[in-house]
Backbone bond lengths (Angstrom), bond angles and torsions (degrees), N, CA, C in turn:
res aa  C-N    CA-C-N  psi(-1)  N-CA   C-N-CA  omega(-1)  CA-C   N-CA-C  phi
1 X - - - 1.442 - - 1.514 114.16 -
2 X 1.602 123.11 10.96 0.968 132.90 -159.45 1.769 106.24 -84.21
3 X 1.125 139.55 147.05 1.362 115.91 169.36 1.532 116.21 -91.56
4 X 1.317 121.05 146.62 1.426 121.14 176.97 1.528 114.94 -113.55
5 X 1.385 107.62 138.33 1.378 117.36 164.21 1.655 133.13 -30.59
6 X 1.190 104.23 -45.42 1.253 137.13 152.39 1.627 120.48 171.00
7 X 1.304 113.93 167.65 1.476 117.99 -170.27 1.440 116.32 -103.96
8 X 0.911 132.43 123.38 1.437 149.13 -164.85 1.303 104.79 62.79
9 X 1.288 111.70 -175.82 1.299 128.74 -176.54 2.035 113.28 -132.50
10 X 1.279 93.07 68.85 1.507 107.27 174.20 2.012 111.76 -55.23
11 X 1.298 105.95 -52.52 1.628 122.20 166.00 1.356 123.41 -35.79
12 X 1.253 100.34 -41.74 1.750 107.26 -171.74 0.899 102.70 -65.73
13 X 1.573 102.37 -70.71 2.242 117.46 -158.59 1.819 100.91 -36.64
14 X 2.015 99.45 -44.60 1.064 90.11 -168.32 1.942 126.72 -66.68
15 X 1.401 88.28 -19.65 1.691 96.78 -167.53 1.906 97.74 -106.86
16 X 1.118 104.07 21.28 1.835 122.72 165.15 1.698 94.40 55.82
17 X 1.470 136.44 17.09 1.470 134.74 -169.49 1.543 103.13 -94.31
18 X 1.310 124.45 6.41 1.813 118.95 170.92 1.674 102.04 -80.78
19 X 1.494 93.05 138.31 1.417 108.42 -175.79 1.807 104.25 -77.16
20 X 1.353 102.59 -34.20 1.421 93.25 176.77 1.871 111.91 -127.57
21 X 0.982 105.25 133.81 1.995 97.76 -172.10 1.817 102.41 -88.95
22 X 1.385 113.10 105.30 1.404 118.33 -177.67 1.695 93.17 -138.83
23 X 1.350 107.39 156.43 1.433 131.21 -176.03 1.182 85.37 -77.11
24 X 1.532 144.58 -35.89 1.618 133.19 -166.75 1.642 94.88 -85.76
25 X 0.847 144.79 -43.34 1.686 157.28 -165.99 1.778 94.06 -68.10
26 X 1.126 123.11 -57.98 1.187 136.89 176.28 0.904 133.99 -65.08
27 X 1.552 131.15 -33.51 1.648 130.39 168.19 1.959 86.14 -133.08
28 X 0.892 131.37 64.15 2.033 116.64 178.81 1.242 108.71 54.64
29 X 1.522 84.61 149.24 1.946 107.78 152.71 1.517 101.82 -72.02
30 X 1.686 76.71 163.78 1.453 75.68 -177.98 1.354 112.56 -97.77
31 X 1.315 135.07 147.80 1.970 142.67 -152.10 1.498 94.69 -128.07
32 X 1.215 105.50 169.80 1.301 128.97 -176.25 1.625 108.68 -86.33
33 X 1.946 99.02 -45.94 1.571 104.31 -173.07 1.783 74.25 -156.25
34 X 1.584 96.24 171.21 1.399 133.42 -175.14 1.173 130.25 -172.19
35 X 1.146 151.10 167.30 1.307 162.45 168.76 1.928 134.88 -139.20
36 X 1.157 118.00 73.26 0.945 128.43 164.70 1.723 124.42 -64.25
37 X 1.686 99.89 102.71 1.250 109.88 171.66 1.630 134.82 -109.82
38 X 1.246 107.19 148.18 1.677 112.45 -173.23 1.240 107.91 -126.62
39 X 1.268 121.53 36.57 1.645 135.18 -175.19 1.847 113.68 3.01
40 X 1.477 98.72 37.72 1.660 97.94 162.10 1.799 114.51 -104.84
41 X 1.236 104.37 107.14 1.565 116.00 -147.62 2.159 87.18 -78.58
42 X 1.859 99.49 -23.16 2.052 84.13 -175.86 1.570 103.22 -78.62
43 X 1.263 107.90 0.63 1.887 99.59 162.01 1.576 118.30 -65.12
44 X 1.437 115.55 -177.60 1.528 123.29 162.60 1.199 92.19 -109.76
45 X 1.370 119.36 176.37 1.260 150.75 -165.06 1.328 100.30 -123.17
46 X 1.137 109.14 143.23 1.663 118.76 -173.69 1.517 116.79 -152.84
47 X 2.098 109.74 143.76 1.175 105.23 -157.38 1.495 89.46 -117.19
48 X 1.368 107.70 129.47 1.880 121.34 173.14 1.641 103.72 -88.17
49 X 1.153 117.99 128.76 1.629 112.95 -177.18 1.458 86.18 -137.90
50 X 1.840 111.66 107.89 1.057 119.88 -171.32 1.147 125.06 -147.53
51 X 1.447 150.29 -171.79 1.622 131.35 150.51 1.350 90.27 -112.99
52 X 1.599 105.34 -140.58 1.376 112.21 -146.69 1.719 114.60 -81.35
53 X 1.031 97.29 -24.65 1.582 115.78 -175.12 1.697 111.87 -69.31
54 X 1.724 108.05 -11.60 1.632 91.24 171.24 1.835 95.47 -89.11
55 X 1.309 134.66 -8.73 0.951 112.43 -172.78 1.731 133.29 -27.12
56 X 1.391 84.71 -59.51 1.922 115.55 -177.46 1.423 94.81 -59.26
57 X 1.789 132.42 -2.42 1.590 123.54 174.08 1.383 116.91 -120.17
58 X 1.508 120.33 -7.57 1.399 127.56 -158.87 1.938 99.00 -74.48
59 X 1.345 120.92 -46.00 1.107 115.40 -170.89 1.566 111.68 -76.23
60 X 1.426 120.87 -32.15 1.448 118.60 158.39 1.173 133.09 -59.95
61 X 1.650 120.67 -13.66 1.288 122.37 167.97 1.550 103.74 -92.31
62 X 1.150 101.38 -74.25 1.875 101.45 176.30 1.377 120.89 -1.87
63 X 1.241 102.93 -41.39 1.641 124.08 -176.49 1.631 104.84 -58.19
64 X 1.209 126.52 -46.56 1.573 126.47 160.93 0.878 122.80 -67.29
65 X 1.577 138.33 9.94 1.439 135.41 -171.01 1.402 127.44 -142.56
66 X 1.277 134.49 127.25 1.516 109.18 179.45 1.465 113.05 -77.84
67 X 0.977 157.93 -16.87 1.472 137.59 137.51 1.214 106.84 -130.30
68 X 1.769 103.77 130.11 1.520 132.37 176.18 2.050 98.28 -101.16
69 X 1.318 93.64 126.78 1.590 98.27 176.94 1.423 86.77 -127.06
70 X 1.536 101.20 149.65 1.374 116.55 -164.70 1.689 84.81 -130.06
71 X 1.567 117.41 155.33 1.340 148.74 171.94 1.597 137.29 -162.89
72 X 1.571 102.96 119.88 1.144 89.86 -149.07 1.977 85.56 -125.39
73 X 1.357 113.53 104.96 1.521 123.29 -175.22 1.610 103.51 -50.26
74 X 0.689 133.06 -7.80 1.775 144.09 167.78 1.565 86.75 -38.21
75 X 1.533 111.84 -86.71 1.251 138.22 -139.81 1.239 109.63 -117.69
76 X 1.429 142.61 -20.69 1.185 140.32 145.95 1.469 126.00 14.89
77 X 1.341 101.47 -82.69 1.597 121.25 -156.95 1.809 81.96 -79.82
78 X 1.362 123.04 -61.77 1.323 135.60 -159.27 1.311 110.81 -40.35
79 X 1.916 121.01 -29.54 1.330 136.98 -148.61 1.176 100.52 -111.06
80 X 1.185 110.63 -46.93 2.105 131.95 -167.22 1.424 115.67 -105.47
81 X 1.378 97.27 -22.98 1.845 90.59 159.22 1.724 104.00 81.27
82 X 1.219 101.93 -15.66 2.024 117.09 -177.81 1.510 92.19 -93.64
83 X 1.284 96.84 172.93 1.680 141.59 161.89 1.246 110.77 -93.17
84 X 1.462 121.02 123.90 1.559 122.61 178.05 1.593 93.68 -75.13
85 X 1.559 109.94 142.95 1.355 102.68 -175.89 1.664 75.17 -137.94
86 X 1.224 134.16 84.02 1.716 127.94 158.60 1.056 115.06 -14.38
87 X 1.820 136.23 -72.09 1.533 130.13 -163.77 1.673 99.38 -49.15
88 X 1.435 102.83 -55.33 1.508 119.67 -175.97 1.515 111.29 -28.90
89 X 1.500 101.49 -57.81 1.781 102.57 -149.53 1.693 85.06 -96.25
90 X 1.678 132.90 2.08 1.663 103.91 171.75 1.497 96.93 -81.55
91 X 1.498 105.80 -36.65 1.595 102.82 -163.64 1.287 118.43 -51.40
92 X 1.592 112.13 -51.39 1.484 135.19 174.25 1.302 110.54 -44.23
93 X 1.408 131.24 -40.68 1.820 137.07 -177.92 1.264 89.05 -111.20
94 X 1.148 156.77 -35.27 1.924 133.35 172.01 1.793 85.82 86.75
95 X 0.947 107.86 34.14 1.765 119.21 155.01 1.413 103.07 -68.83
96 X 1.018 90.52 122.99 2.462 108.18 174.20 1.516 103.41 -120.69
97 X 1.924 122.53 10.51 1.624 88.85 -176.81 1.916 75.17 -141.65
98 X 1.438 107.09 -174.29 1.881 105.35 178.69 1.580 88.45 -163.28
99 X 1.073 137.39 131.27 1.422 160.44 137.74 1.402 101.99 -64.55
100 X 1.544 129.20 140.14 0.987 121.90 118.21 1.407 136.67 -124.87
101 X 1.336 144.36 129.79 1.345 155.61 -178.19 1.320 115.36 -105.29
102 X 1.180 86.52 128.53 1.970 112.98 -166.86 1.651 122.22 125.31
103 X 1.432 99.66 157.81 1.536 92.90 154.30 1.751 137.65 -66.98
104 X 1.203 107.68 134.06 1.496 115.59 176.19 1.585 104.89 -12.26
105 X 1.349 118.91 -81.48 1.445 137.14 -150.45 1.562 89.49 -41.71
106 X 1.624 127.79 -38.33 1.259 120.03 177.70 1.727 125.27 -17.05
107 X 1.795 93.57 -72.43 1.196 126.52 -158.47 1.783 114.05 -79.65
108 X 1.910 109.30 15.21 1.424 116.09 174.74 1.799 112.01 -86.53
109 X 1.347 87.17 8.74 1.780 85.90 176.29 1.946 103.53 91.24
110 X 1.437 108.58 174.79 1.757 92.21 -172.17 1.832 97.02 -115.70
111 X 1.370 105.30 -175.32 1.139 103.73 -159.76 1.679 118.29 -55.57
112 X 1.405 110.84 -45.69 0.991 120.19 -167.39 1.669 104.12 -73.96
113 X 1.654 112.80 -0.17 2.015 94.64 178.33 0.612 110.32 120.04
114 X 1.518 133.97 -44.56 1.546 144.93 -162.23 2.030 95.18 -75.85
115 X 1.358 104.27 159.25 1.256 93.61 -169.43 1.727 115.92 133.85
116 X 1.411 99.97 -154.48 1.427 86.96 -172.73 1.949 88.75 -81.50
């Protein structure tokens, strides 16, 4: 729930100034939850439920939305200490649209339960 400066570093790779060249350095680590905003309030808000592989897409979508929240059941519970409760977290952000990226098997919850 923390806010970030911004997420990855698209700028660098391009202007060769990253000290280290990593897919996490380059599009984010990967987070539990996030919020990417473009303070255009006549957008919808939209929820990415993804792992690591939407990284390299989160800032190109965001770009259509006034707030893009990203979630990635990996790390969720591990980070936030909560239960993803979906109805919960559209109502709570007034999210009207949901992406998801990845394969299915993702979205069966993780081993130990935690999950959807």
């Amino acid at each position: 729930g923390q806010p970030l400066p911004d997420y990855g570093d698209l700028e660098g790779i391009i202007s060769q100034n990253l000290p280290v060249v990593s897919y996490a350095a380059v599009y984010g680590d990967d987070l539990g939850c996030f919020k990417v905003s473009t303070n255009r309030p006549e957008k919808d808000n939209l929820l990415i439920m993804g792992d690591s592989y939407d990284n390299a897409l989160i800032k190109l979508i965001a770009s259509h939305f006034n707030d893009t929240h990203s979630v990635d059941m990996r790390y969720y519970y591990y980070l936030t200490g909560e239960s993803f409760v979906l109805e919960d977290y559209l109502e709570e952000n007034n999210i009207s649209k949901i992406l998801f990226i990845g394969g299915s098997e993702f979205y069966h919850g993780l081993p130990d339960g935690t999950g959807w």
